[in-house]
N, C-alpha and C positions, 0 to 999 in steps of 0.2 A: 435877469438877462436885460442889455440895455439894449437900444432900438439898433442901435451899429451893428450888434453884433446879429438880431433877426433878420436885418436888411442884406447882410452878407450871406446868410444862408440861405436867403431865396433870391439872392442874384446868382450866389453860384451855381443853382438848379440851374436859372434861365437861362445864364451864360453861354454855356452847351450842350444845353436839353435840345433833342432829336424834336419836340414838342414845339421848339417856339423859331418862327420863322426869323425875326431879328434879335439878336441878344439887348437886351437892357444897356443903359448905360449910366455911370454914376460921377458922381462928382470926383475930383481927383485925388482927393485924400482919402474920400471914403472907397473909390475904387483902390487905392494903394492898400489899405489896410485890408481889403477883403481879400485881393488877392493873397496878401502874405498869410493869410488864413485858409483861404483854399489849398494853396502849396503847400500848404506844412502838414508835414507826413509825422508819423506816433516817434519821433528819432529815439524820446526813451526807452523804446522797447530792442533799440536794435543791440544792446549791448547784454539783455535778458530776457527773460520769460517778458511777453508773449512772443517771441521771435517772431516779429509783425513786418509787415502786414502777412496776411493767410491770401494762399490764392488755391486755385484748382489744381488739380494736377491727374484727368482721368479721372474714376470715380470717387478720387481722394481730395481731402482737404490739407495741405500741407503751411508750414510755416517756412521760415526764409530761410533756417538750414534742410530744409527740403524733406521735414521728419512728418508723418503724419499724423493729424491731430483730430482724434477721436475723442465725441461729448459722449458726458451721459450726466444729466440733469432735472432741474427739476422748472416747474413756470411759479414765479411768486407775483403774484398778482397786483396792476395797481393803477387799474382799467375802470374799476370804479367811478362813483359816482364824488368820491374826494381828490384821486386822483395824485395818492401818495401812497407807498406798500403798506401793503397792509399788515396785522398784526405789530405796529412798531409801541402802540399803546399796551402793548404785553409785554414787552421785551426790547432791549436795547439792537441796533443793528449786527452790531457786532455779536452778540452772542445769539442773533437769528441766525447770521452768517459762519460762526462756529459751529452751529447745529446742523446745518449744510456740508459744511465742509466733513462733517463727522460721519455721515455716512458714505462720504468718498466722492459727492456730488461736485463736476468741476464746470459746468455751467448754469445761468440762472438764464431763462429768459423769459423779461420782464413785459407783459402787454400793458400798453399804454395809452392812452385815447387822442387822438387829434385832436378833440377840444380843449385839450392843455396846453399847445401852439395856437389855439383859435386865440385863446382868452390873452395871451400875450399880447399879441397882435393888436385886441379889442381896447388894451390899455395902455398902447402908446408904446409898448416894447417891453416893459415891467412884469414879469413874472407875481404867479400870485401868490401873497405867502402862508405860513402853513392855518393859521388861526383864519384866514380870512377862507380859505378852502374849506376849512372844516365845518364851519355855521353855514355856508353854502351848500352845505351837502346834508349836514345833519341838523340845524338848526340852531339857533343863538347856544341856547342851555347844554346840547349833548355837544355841540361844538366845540363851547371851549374847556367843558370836562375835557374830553377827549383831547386838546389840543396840550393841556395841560399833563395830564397821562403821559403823550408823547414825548414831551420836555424833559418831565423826569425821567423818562425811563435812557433820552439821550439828552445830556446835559450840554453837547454838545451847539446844540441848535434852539432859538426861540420864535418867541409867537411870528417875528418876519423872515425866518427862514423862510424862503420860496421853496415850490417843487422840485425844479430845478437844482436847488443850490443840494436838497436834499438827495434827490435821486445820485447826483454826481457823488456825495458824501460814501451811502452806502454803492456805488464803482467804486469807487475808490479803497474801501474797504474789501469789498471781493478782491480787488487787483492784489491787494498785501497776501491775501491768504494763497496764491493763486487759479482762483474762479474769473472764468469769462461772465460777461453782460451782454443779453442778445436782447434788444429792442425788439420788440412786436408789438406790431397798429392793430391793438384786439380790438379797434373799435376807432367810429368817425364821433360821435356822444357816448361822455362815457357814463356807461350802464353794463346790468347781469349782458353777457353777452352768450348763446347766438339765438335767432330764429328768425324767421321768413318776412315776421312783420314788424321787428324793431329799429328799420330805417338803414341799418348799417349793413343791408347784404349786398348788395351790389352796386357798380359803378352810378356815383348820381342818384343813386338811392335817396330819400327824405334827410338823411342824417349820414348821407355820405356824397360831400361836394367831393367832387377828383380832381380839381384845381388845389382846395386847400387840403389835401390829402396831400397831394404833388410838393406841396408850401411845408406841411410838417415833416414829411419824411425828408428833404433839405436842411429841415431845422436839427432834425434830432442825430440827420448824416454831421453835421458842422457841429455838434457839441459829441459826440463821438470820436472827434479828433484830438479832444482835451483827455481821452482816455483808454492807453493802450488798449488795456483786456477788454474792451468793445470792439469788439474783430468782425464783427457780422450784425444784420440787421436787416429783419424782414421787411416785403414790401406791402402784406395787409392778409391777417387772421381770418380764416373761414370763410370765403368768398360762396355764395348762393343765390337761389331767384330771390328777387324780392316779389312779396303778394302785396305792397303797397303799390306798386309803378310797374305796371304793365307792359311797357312800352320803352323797356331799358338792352332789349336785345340781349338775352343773355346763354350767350354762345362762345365762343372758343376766338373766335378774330375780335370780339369787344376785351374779350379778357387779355391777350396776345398786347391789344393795340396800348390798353390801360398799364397791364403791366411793365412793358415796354418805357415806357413814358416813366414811371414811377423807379425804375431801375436807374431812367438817365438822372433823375432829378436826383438821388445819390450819389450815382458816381462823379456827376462833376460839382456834389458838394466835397465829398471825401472819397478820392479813388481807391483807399485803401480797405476799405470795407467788402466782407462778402455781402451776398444779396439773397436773402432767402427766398423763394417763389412759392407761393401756395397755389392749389388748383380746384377745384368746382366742386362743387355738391359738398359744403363745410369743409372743404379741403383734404378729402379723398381723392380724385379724380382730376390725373398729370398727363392718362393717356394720350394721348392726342400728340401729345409737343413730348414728350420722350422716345414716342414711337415711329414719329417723323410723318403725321398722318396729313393729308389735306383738309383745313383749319374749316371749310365750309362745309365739310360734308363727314367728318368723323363724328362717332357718336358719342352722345353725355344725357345722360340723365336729367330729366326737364328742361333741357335747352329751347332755345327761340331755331325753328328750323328756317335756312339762310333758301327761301323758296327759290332762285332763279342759281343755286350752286351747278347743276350739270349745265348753264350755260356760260360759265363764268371760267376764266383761268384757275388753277387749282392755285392753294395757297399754304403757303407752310411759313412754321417756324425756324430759324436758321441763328441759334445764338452764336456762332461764333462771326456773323456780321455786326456784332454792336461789341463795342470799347468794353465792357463788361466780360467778357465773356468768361474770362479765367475768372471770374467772381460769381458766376451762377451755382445755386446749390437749391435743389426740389426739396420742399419741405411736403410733407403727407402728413395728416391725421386720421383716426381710427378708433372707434368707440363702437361699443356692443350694441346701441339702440340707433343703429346707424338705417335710413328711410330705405337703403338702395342696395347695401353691399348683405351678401350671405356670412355671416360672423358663427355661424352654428359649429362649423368643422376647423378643426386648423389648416386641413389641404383647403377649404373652398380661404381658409384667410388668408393662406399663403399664394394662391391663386390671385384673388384679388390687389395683392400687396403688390406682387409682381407687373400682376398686367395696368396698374393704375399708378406707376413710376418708377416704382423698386429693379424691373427690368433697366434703368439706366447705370444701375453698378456694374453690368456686363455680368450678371450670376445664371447659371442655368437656368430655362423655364421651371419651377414645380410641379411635383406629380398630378397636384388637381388644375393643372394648366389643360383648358384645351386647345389645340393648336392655332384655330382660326383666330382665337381673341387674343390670345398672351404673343404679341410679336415682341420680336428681340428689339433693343433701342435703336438710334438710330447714332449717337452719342451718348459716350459715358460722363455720367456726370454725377457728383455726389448727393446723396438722398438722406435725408434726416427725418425721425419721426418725432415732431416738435409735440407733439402729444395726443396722450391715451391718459387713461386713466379708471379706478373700481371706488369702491368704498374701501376705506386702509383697514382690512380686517380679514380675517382666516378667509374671506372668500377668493381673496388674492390669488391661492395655493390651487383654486379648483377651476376657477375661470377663463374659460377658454380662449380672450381675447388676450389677456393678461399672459398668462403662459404659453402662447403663439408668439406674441411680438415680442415674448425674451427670447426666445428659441432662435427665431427669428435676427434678431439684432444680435444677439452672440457667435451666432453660426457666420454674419455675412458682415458683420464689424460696424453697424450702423449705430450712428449717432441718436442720440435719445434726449428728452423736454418728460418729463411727468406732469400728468397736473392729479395735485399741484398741491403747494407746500402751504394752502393759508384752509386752516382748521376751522377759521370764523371771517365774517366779511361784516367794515362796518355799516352799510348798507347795500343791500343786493336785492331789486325786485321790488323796491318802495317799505322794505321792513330795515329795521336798523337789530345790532348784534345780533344776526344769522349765522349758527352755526353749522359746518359742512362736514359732513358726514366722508369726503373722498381727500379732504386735506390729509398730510401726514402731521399736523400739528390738533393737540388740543383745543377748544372752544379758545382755553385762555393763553394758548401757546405756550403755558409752561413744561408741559415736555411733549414726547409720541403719543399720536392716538391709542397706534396700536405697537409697542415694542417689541412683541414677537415679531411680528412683521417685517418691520426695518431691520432685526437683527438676521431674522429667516429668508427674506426677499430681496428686499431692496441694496441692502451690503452685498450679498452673495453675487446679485447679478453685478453690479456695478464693480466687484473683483472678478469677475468673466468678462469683463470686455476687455479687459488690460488696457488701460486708460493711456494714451502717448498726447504728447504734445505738451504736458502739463509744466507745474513749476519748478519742477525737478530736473 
């Protein structure tokens, strides 16, 4: 990436970010050129698939013929500490991506780290290329094995392929087969991602500036525009308290005010993108802002309580006041070792599904709803479960979470993320070739973990959602 074109993508944050009291201003040529960048809309898509851009429409996500466009996917990871997908030292993109496609998967969303925009930035606007990420993360020796691995197995690209150049390659590659690319900020440094003390959970966090948070989602909004099937992109994976920084207020108006902010810094990079919102407590917990509650005094799970709220004006959230608004979609996650939520029953998960977002598709309460806590929304608006996830093995069949949120997302037509498709990670937690037991790929990615599985599970449900919007 050259420094023109990073400089454009964080002027066109500031330009009409709600965030910044005077817009920037740039030189004439470089403002001419950025503008021509900002305004320029996916036009290759308007004559096919993705019939782009996507906007809202009720609790639907629809395309430009107004059809709606239902995911069910999988997260391929590259959040890392390399900060390139992973498994490509196994296997060529394309036939990762044919493996994908084979089980009827039509979107990937990819978590990505801010410090892959930090590092641009750190070098003058120069992206960094793939040999030089790989001894940075793994060291001179596993490095450039690995780097080497990678080459061969895509002949396409060498030791100065950049991140960038790459990531864009394998888009590009999905776009052919027809698969979306959703961007996800899994992370401010990238590392294993989530918990309370690794810097990345909340706003200002150690390892989470909100300035250059603000900076990369701009960046990665502006190179999203070089490619259709990037329709959507979230605004930051698993938000929670931090136990490093005590004193980061962490309530429902910080998250409202953050989120907000990180919404505009998209939209006036590329308007045509949707905006994924995740919510509190690892991103469980939408209550509050689907329910249409007062932001200072609704309740969440280890929040910072806003002491002087009964003498304060009540406060709410109101998306259809910001230029965005046809672009909002609630993202939920959901896992069985979950600190806060009752996962033992399907009525108490369908309960909690509902009263923590899932109520904004306008669907009935659930039986194990009880009335005080499960309110109706306040706006419909579309909800996606960007991910859940087991071990890929015959427990799949018995597991209560697992077969809740199919039930669940087939019955009510929700969009779906698995995680996740990487079987081994090249370093995760300070070990290097960590194999994962919850991937659907082999240690070595050369086939499924578990094949009964994907042929018993995973195909089945994914022909129960009746899949619309795709490249057909």
């Amino acid at each position: 990436m050259k420094l023109s074109v990073a400089l454009c993508s964080l002027f066109a944050a500031l330009a009409s970010a709600s965030w910044v009291t005077v817009p920037p201003t740039l030189s004439e040529d470089l403002g001419s050129n950025c503008q021509h960048r900002i305004n320029r809309r996916q036009e290759n898509s308007t004559g096919g698939w993705p019939y782009g851009p996507l906007r809202t429409k009720g609790r639907d996500i629809v395309n430009s013929r107004d059809e709606v466009v239902t995911w069910a996917g999988v997260n391929w990871p590259m959040s890392g500490e390399t900060m390139i997908p992973e498994g490509l030292e196994w296997k060529s993109a394309e036939d990762i991506l044919d493996d994908i496609v084979s089980v009827g998967f039509n979107v990937i969303r990819m978590g990505y780290a801010i410090q892959m925009i930090d590092e641009i930035y750190k070098r003058g606007g120069q992206d960094v290329p793939l040999e030089v990420a790989m001894i940075m993360a793994l060291g001179y020796e596993n490095g450039t094995k690995v780097t080497s691995d990678i080459i061969a197995k895509n002949p396409a690209w060498t030791r100065d392929t950049t991140r960038f150049e790459i990531w864009s390659h394998v888009t590009d590659l999905a776009a052919e087969r027809g698969v979306y690319v959703h961007p996800d900020v899994h992370v401010g440094k990238a590392q294993w991602c989530c918990s309370h003390t690794d810097g990345n959970a909340w706003f200002d966090d150690v390892n989470f500036d909100a300035a250059r948070w603000r900076r990369g989602l701009a960046h990665v909004a502006s190179w999203a525009a070089q490619h259709p099937n990037v329709a959507s992109m979230s605004l930051r994976n698993e938000l929670r308290q931090s136990w490093n920084l005590t004193t980061l207020e962490y309530n429902w108006t910080t998250l409202v005010g953050n989120m907000s902010a990180g919404a505009d810094a998209i939209f006036a990079a590329n308007p045509d993108l949707l905006i994924t919102w995740s919510g509190m407590q690892f991103g469980q917990d939408l209550s509050a802002l689907t329910a249409g509650r007062n932001l200072l005094t609704a309740p969440c799970y280890k929040c910072d309580a806003v002491r002087d709220a009964a003498r304060r004006e009540p406060v709410f959230f109101d998306p259809d006041k910001h230029p965005w608004a046809d672009k909002l979609v609630w993202e939920l996650h959901l896992y069985g070792m979950s600190e806060d939520l009752d996962t033992g029953t399907c009525e108490a998960i369908e309960a909690g599904l509902y009263r923590n977002g899932f109520n904004a598709l306008g669907v009935d309460a659930p039986a194990g709803c009880a009335e005080a806590e499960c309110a109706a929304a306040a706006r419909r608006t579309p909800v996606i479960m960007s991910e859940f996830g087991n071990a890929q093995d015959a427990t799949l069949y018995n597991s209560t979470v697992q077969t809740c949120i199919r039930a669940f997302t087939e019955r009510h037509g929700v969009g779906w993320m698995m995680w996740s498709l990487a079987g081994s990670y090249r370093v995760r937690s300070g070990a290097q070739g960590v194999d994962d037991t919850w991937g659907l790929t082999t240690a070595d990615w050369s086939g499924w973990r578990d094949p009964g599985t994907v042929e018993g599970f995973w195909k089945p449900w994914v022909r129960n959602m009746n899949l619309t919007g795709g490249s057909g």
